[in-house]
N, C-alpha and C positions, 0 to 999 in steps of 0.2 A: 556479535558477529557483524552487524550495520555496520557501526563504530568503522572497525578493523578495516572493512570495506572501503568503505568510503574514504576511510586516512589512507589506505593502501593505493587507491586510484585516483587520489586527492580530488575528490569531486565536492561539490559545496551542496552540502543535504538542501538545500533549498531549491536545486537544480535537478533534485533525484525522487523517485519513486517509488515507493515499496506498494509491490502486488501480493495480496494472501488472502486464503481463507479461513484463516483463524482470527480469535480476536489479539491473541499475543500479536500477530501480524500486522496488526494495528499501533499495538501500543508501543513496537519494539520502534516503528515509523515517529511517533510521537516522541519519543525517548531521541532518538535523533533528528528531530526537526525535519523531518520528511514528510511529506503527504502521502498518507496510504490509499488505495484503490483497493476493495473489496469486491470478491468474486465468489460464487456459489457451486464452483465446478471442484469442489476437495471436499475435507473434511469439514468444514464448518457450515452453521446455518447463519440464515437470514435474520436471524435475534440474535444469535452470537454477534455477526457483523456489528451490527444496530447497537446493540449493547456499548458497543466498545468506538462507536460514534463512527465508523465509516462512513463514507458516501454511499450514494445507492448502492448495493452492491450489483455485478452482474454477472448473469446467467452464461454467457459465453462468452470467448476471446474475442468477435466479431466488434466490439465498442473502445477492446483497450489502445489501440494504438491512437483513437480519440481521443479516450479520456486522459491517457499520459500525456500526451502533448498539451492537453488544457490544463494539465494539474501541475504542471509545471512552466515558469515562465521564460 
């Protein structure tokens, strides 16, 4: 679904961001050369995240429009 994304709004994965609480949300980022941002506000935890090598994750929306603009250059 990235993939499709990304080709569809021709954006260069290294310019884009994937937000999720799972760990597939992670690795679907990595599968497309994305950097994922991890969050605690769904279904996953904190060792899911972990697991699947996100960055810190965080607790609420209050950080992400920081950290997207830092995780992307």
């Amino acid at each position: 679904m990235l993939a499709h994304a990304l080709a569809e709004r021709d954006i260069e994965p290294a310019r884009a961001a994937t937000i999720g609480d799972r760990a597939q949300d992670m690795h679907a980022a990595v599968a497309n050369r994305m950097r994922g941002i991890g969050i605690l506000y769904g279904y996953g935890s904190r060792e899911e995240l972990q697991d699947a090598h996100a960055p810190v994750p965080f607790a609420s929306v209050d950080p992400l429009p920081d950290a997207t603009r830092a995780a992307i250059p």
